[in-house]
DRENPA-3360 file (N, C-alpha, C; in nm, 2 decimals, always signed):
BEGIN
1 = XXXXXXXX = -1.10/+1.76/+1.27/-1.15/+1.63/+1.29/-1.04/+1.54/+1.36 ~ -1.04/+1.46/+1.46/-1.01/+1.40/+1.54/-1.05/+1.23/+1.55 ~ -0.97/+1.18/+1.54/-1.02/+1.00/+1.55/-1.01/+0.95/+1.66 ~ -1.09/+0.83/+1.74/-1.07/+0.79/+1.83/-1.10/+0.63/+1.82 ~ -1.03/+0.56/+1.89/-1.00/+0.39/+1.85/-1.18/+0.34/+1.89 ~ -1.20/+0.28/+1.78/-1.33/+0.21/+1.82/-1.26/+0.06/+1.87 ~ -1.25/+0.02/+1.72/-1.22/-0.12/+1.78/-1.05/-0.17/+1.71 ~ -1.02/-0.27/+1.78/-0.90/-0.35/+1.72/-0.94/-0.46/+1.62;
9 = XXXXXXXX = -0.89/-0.44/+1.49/-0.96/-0.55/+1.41/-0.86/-0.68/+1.47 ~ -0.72/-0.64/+1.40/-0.66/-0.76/+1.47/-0.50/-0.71/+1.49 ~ -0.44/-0.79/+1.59/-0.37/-0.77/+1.63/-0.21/-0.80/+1.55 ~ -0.09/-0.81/+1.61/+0.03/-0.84/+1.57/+0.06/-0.93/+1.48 ~ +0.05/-1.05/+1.59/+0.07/-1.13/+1.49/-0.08/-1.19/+1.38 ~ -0.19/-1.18/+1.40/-0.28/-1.17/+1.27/-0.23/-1.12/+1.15 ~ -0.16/-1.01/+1.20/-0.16/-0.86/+1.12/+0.00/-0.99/+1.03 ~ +0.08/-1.02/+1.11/+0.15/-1.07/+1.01/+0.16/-1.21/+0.94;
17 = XXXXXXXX = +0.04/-1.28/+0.98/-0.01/-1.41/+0.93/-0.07/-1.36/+0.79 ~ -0.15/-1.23/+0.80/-0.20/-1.18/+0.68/-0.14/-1.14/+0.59 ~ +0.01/-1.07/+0.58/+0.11/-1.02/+0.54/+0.20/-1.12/+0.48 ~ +0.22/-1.25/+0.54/+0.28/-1.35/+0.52/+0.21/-1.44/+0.37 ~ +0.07/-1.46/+0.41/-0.03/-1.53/+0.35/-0.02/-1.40/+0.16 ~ -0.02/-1.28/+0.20/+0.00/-1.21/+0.10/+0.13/-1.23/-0.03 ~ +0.22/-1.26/+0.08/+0.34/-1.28/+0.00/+0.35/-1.38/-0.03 ~ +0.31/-1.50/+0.02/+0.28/-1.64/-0.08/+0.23/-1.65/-0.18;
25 = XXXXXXXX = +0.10/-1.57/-0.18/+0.00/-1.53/-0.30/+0.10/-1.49/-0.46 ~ +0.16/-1.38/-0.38/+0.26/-1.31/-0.49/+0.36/-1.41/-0.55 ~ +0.40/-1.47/-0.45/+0.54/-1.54/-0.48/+0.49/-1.66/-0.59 ~ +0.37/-1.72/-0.61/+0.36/-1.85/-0.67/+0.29/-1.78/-0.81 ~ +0.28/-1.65/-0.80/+0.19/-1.61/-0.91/+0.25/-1.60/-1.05 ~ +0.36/-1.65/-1.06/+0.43/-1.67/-1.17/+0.55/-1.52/-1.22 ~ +0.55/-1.44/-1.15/+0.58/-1.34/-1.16/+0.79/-1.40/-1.13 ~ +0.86/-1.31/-1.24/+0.99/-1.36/-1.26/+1.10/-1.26/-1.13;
33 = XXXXXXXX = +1.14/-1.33/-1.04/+1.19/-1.24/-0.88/+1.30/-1.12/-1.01 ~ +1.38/-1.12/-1.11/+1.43/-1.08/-1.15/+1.39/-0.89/-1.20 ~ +1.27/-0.94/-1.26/+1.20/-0.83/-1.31/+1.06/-0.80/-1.27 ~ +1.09/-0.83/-1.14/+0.95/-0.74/-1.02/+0.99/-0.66/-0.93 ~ +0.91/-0.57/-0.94/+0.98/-0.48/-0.83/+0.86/-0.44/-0.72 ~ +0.84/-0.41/-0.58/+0.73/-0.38/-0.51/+0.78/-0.21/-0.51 ~ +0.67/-0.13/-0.52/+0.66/+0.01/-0.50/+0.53/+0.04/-0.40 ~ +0.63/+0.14/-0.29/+0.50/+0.13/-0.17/+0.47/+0.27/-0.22;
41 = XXXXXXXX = +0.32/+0.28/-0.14/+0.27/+0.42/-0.18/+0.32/+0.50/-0.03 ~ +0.38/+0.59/-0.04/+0.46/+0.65/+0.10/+0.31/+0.71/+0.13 ~ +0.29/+0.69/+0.28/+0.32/+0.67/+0.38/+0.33/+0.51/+0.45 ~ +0.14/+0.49/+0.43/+0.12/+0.37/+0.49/+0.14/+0.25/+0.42 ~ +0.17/+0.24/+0.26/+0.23/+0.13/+0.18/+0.38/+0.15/+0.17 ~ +0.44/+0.22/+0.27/+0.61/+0.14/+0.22/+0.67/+0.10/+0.33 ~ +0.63/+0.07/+0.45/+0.67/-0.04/+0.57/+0.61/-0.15/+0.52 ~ +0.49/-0.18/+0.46/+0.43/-0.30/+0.40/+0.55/-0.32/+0.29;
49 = XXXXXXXX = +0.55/-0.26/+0.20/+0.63/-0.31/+0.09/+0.77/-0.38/+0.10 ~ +0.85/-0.33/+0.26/+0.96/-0.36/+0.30/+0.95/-0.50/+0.39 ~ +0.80/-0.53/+0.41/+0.76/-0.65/+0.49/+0.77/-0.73/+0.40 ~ +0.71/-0.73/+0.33/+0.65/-0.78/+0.15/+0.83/-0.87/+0.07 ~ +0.89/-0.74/+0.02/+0.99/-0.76/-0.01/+1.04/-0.87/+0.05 ~ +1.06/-0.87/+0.23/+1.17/-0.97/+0.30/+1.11/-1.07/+0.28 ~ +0.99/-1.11/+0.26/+0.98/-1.23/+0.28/+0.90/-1.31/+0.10 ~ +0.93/-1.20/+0.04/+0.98/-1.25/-0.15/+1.08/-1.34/-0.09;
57 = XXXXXXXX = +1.18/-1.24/+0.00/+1.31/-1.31/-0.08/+1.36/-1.47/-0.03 ~ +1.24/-1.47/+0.12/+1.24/-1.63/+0.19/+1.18/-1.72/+0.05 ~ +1.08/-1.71/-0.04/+1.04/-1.75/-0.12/+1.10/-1.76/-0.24 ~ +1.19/-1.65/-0.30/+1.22/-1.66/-0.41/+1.37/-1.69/-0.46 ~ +1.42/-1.66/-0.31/+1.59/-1.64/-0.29/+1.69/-1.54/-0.29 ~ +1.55/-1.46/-0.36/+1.63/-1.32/-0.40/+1.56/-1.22/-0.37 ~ +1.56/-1.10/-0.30/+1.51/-1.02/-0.30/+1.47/-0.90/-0.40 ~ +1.31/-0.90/-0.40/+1.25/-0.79/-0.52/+1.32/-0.66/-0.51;
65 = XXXXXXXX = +1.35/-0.58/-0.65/+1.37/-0.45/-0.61/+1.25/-0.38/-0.54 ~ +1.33/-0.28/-0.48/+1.21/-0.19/-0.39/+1.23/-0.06/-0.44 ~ +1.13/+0.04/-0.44/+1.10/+0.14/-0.42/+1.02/+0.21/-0.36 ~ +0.94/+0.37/-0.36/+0.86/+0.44/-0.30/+0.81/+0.52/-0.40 ~ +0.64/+0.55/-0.38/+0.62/+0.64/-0.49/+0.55/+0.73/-0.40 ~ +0.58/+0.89/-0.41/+0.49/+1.00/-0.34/+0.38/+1.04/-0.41 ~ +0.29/+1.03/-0.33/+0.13/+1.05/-0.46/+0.08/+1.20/-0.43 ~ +0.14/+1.27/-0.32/+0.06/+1.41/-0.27/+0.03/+1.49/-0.41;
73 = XXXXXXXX = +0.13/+1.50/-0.49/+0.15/+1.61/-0.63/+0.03/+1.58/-0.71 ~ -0.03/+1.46/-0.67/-0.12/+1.36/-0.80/-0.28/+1.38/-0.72 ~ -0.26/+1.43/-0.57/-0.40/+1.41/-0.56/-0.47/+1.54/-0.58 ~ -0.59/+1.57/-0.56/-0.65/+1.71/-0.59/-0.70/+1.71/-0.39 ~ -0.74/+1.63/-0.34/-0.79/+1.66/-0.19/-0.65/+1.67/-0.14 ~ -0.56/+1.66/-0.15/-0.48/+1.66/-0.03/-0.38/+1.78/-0.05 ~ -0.42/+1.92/+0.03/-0.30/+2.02/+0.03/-0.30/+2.07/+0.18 ~ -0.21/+2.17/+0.18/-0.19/+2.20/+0.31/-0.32/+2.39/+0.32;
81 = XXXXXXXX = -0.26/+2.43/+0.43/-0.36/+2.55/+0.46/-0.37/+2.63/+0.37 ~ -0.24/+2.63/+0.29/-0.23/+2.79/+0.17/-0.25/+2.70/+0.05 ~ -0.35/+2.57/+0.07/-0.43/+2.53/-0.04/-0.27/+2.49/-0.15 ~ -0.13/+2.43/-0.10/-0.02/+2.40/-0.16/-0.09/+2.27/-0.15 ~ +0.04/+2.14/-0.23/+0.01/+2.06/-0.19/+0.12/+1.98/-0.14 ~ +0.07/+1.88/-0.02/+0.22/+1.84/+0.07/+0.29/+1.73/-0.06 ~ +0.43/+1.81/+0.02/+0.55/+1.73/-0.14/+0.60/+1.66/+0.00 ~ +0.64/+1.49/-0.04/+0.72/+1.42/+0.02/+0.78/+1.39/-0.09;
89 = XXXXXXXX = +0.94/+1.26/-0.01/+1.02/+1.20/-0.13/+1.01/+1.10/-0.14 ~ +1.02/+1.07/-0.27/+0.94/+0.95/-0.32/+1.05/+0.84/-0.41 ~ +1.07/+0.72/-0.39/+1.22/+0.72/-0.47/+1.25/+0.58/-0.51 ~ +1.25/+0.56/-0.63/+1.26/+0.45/-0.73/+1.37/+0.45/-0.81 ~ +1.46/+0.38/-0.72/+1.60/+0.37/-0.75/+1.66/+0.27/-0.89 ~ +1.54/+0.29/-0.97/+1.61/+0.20/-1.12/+1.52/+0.19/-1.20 ~ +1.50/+0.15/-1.29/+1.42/+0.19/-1.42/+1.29/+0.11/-1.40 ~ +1.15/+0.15/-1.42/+1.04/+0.11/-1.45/+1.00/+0.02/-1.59;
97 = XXXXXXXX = +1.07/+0.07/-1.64/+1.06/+0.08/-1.80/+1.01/-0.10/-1.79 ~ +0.94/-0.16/-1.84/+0.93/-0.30/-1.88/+0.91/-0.37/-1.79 ~ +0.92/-0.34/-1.65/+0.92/-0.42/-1.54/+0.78/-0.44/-1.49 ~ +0.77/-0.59/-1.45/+0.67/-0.62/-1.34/+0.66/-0.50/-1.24 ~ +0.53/-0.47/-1.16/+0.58/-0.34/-1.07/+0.45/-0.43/-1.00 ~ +0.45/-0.41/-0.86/+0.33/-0.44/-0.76/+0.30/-0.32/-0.68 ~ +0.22/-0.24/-0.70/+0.17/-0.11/-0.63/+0.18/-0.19/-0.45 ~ +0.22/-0.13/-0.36/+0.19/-0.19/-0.24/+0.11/-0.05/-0.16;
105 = XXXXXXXX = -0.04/-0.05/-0.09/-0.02/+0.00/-0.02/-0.12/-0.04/+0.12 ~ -0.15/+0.05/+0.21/-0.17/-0.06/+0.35/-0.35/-0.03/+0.31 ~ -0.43/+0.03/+0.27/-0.60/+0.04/+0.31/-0.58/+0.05/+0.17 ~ -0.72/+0.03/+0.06/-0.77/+0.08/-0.05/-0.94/+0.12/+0.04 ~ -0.97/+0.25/-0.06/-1.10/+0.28/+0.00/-1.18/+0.35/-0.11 ~ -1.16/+0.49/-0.13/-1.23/+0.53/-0.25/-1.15/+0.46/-0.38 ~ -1.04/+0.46/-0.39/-0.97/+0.43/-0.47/-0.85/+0.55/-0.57 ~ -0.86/+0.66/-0.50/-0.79/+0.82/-0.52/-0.67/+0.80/-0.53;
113 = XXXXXXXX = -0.61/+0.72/-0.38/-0.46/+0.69/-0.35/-0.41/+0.62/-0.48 ~ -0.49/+0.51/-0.56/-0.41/+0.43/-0.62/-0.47/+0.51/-0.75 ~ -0.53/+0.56/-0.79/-0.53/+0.61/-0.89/-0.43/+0.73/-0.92 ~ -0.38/+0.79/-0.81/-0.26/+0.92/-0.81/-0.12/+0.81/-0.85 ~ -0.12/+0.74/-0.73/-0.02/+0.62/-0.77/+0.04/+0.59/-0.91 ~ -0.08/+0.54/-0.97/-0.08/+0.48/-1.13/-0.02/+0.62/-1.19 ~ -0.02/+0.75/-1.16/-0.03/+0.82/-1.23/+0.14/+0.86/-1.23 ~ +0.18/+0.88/-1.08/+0.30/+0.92/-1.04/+0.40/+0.81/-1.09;
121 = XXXXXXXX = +0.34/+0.69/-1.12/+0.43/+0.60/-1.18/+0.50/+0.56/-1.30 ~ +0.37/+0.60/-1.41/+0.34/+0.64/-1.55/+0.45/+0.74/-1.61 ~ +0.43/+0.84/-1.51/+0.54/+0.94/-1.52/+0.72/+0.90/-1.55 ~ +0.71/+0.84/-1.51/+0.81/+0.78/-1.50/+0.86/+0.65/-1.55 ~ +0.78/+0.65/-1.64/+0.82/+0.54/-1.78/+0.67/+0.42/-1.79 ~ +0.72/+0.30/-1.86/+0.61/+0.28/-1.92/+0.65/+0.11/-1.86 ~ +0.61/+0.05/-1.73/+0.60/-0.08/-1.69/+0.54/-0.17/-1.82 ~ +0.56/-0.32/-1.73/+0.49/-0.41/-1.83/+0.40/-0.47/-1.83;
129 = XXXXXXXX = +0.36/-0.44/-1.67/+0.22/-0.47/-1.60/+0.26/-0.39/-1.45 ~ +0.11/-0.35/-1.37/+0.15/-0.28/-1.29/+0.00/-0.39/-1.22 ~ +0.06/-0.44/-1.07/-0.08/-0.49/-1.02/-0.09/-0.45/-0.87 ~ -0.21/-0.45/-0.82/-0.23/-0.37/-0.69/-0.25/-0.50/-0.55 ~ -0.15/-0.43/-0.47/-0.15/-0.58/-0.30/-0.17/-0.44/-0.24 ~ -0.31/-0.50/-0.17/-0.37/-0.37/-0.01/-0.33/-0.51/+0.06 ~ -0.32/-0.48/+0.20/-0.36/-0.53/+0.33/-0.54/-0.52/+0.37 ~ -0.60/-0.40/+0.36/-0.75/-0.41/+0.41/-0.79/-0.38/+0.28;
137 = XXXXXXXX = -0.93/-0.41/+0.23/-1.01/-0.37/+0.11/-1.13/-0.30/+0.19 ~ -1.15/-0.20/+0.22/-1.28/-0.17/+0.31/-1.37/-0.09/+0.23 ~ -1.39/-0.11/+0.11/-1.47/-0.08/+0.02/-1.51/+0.09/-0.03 ~ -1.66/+0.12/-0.02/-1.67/+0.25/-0.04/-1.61/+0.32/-0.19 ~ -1.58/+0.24/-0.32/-1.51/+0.26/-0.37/-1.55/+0.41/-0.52 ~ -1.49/+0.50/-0.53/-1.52/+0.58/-0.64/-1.48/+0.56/-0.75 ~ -1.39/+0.49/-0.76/-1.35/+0.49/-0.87/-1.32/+0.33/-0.96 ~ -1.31/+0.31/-1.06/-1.31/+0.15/-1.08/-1.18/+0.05/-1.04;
145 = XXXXXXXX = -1.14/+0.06/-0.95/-1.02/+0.02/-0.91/-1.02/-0.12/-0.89 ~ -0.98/-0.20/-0.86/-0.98/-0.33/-0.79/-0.84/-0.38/-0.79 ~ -0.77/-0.40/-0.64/-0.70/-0.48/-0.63/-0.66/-0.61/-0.68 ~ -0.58/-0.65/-0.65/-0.54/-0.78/-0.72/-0.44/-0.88/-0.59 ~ -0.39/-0.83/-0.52/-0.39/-0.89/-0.38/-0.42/-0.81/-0.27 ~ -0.52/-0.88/-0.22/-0.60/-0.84/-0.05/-0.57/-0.93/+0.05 ~ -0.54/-0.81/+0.15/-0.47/-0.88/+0.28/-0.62/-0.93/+0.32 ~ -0.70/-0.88/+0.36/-0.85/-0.88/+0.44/-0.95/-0.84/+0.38;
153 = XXXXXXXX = -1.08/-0.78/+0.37/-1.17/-0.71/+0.34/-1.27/-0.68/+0.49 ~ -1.23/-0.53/+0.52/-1.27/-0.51/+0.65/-1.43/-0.44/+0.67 ~ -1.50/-0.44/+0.72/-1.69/-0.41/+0.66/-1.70/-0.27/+0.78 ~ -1.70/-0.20/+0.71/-1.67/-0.02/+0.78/-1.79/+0.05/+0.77 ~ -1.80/+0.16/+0.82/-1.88/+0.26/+0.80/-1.84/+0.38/+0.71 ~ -1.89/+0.42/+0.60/-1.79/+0.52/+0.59/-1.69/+0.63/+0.63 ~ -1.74/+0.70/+0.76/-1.68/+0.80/+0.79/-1.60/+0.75/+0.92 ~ -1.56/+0.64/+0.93/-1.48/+0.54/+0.98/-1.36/+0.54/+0.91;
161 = XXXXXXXX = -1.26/+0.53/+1.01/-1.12/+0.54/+0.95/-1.07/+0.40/+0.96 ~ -0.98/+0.31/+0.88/-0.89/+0.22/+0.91/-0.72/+0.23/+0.91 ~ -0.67/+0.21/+1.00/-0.53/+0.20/+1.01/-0.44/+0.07/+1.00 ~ -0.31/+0.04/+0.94/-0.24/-0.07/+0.97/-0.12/-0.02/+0.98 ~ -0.12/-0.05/+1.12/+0.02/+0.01/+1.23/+0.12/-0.11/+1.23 ~ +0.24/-0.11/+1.17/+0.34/-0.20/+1.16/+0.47/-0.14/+1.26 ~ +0.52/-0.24/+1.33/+0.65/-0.18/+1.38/+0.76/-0.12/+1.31 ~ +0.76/-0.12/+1.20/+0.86/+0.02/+1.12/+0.78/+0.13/+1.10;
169 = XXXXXXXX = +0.67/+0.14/+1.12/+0.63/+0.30/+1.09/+0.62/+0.36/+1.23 ~ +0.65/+0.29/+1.36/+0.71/+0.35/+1.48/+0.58/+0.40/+1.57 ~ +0.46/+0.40/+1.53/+0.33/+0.44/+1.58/+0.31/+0.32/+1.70 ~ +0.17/+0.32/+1.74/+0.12/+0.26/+1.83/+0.14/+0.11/+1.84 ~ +0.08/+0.02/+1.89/+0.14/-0.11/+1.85/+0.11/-0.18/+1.69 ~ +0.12/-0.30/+1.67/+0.10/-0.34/+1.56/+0.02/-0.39/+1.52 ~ -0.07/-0.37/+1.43/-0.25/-0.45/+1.38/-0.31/-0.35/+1.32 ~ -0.43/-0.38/+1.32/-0.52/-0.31/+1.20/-0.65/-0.29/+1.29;
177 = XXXXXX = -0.68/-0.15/+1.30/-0.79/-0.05/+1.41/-0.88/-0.01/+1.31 ~ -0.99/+0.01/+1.36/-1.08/+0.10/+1.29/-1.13/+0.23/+1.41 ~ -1.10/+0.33/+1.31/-1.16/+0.44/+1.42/-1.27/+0.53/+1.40 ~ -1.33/+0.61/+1.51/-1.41/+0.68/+1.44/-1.43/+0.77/+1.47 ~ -1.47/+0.88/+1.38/-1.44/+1.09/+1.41/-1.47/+1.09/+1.48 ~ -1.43/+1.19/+1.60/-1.50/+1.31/+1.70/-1.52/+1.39/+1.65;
% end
């Protein structure tokens, strides 16, 4: 299967008016800059999380700790040809234990990604609240998930793909596409 650009939802700077407007949301939400940390879901949630982060720290003074969490090990659809499953590194450089955590990642859809997430994070000790910031919400959802910061909510087709291309993840220009199979 093969994608091809249908449309441009929105472009650059949208894309970071929406990103901006996100991190205000967070920043007034009563949450202590000390003991929050944003954790991106690697791939397409940890250039957001690093967007996220800088502009906490215009808001708070201080910058949130940051991390990455690899969800491949956690999902059941995603393996490679010999039916393995793809291992990336995933890396949370300081304790979970008790901490505010903000799941960061760029689409929510079925809701699989953030449920491996929750899982790969669990692992790894016992937060104090864990809450979920997407960029798009484009619905379709399987599972009971619901965000808690939404950049957009984008109105798709199912077998429609959505992407959010930021200048650190080095791809095509920057905004949010929807595309659709060949």
């Amino acid at each position: 299967m093969s994608l091809k650009l249908h449309e441009t939802y929105c472009n650059r700077e949208t894309l970071l008016a929406i990103l901006d407007e996100m991190a205000a949301k967070i920043a007034v939400d009563g949450w202590s800059p000390q003991n929050t940390a944003l954790i991106g879901v690697q791939s397409g949630g940890a250039p957001i999380a690093r967007y996220l982060a800088e502009r906490l720290e215009v808001h708070w003074g201080t910058r949130p700790m940051l991390g990455y969490v690899d969800i491949h090990l956690y999902r059941d659809d995603m393996v490679d040809t010999h039916g393995e499953p793809f291992i990336r590194d995933g890396e949370i450089p300081f304790s979970i234990q008790n901490r505010n955590l903000i799941l960061v990642d760029d689409v929510i859809f079925t809701g699989r990604t953030a449920r491996a997430a929750l899982a790969a994070i669990l692992d790894k000790g016992r937060p104090q609240v864990i809450r979920l910031a997407v960029v798009v919400d484009r619905g379709f959802r399987e599972l009971p998930i619901a965000p808690d910061y939404v950049g957009c909510t984008v109105e798709t087709r199912r077998e429609q793909a959505v992407r959010v291309r930021t200048k650190q993840d080095g791809k095509e220009a920057s905004g949010i596409y929807i595309y659709e199979q060949t």
